[in-house]
N, C-alpha and C positions, 0 to 999 in steps of 0.2 A: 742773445746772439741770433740774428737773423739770416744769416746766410755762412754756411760752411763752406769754405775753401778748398780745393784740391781733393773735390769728393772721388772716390776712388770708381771706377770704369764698370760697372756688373756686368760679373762674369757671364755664360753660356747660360740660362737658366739658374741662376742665385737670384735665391729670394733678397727682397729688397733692404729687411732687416739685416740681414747677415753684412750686406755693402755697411751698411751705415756702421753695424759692431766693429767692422774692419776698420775703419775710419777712425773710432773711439779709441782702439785699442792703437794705430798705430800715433795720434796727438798722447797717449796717456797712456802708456801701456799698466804704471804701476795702480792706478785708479781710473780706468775709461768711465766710470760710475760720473767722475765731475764732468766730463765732457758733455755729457747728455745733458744734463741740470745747464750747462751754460747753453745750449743748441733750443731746449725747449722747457715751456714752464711747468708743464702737465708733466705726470708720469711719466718717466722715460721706459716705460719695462718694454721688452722687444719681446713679446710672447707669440707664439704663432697659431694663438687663437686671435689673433688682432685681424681684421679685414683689413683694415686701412688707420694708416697711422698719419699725423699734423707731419712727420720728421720727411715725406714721399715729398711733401711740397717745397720743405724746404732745402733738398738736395735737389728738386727741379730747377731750383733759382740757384743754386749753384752751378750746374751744368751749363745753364744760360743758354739755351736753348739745341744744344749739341743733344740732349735726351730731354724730351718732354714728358710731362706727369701722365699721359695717356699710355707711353710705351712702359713706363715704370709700372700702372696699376694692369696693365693686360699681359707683360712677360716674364715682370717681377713680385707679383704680388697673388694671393690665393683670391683674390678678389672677383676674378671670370668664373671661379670654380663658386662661391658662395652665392656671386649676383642673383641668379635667376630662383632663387629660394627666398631672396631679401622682399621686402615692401621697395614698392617705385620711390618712395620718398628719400628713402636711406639712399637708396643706388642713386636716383637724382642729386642726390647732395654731394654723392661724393664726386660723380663724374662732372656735373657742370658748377664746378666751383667757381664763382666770378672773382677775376681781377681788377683791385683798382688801382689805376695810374695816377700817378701825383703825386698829390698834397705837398708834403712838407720839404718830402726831397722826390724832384719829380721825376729822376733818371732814376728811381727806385720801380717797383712792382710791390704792390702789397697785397696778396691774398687772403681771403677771407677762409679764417680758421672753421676746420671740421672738427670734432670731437674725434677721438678715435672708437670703431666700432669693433665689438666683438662680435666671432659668429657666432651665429641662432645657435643653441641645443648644443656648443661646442662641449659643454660638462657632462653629457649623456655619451658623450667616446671616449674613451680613456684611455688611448691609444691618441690622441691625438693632444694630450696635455704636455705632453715634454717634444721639444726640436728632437729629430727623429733623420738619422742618416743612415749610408751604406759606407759600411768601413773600407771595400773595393776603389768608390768612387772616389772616397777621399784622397786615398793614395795617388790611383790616376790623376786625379786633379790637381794633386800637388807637385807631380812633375810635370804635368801639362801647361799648368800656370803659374806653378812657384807658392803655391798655396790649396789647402783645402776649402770649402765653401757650402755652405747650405743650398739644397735644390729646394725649389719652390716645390717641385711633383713630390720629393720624399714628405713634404709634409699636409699634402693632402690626405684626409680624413679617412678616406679608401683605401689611402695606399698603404701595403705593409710588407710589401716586399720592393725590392729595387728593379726596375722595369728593362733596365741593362745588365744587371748582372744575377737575378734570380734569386738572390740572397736576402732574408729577413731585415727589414731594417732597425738598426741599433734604436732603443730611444733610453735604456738606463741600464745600467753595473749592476751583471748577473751577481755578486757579490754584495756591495752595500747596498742597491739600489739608489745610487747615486744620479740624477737624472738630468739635463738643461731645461728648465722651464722659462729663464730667461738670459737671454743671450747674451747682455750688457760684458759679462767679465768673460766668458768662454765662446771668443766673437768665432772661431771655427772650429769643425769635426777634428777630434782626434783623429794621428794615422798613423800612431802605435799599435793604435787596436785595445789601448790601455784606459783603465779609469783614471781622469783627470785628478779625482778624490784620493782613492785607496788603491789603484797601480794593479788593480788585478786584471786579469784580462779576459775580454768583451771574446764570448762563447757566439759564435755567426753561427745559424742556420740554412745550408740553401734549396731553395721550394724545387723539386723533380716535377 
């Protein structure tokens, strides 16, 4: 499958994986796992140790031009935040990806595949291995837009507190230690404030 249909609008700051889980989950909600597998041949796992992922280009070519892959890797993606620590080569490859027009079917666009890259050193923060929210923003966000959503800024490597509401951000079940490491089947933040898993309920801290 090379182009996804009716990719879903990113919200105010939602990272770019989280659009795409949306997407999976609503084509398949009882298995969004096959969704992926048909969208791309590599891995599908949506970790947010990923810089950049093959699935940015291919909901660029679904949008068709209404959002380009430039606004997707600069407002949706941790990718501004890791660049300037990367080698030029990596960040070159990923920013100036060439298109080629034609061939076989010439009203197509075919991009030339990136690997997807993980960031540098991302195993040496352990805080930054599971998708990591604010239970606050969830809520608001779900009556702001009808759904809750991953912020790109919560899961920056620094951050570990919520920068609007002051409060610790969620990343696992004070209880099981049950945690999202990848997003594929739990495409948004709870906003019961409950463990997905074991239903206990997520202990918030907030920073004075």
């Amino acid at each position: 499958m090379s182009k996804v249909s009716f990719m879903p609008t990113p919200f105010d700051g939602e990272h770019f994986a989280g659009v795409v889980s949306r997407k999976a989950t609503l084509l398949d909600s009882s298995n969004p796992k096959l969704v992926f597998e048909r969208m791309l041949s590599e891995d599908g796992s949506l970790s947010n140790q990923r810089i950049y992922h093959p699935l940015i280009d291919i909901a660029a070519n679904a949008y068709e031009g209404s959002i380009n892959r430039e606004y997707l890797l600069r407002k949706h993606s941790l990718f501004p935040y890791y660049s300037p620590s990367m080698h030029f080569r990596d960040v070159d490859k990923i920013i100036n990806k060439r298109i080629r027009k034609g061939g076989l079917w010439k009203r197509c666009e075919f991009i030339e595949q990136v690997p997807s890259l993980s960031a540098p050193l991302c195993r040496t923060l352990s805080f930054s291995l599971a998708w990591r929210w604010c239970p606050l923003c969830a809520i608001e966000d779900e009556k702001r837009v009808g759904t809750s959503y991953w912020h790109v800024e919560h899961q920056l490597p620094s951050m570990i507190t919520c920068s609007k509401h002051a409060c610790v951000l969620l990343e696992s079940c004070n209880t099981c230690g049950f945690s999202s490491i990848d997003i594929r089947v739990m495409a948004t933040p709870p906003t019961t404030n409950k463990c997905t898993k074991c239903g206990a309920i997520h202990r918030t801290v907030t920073q004075i």
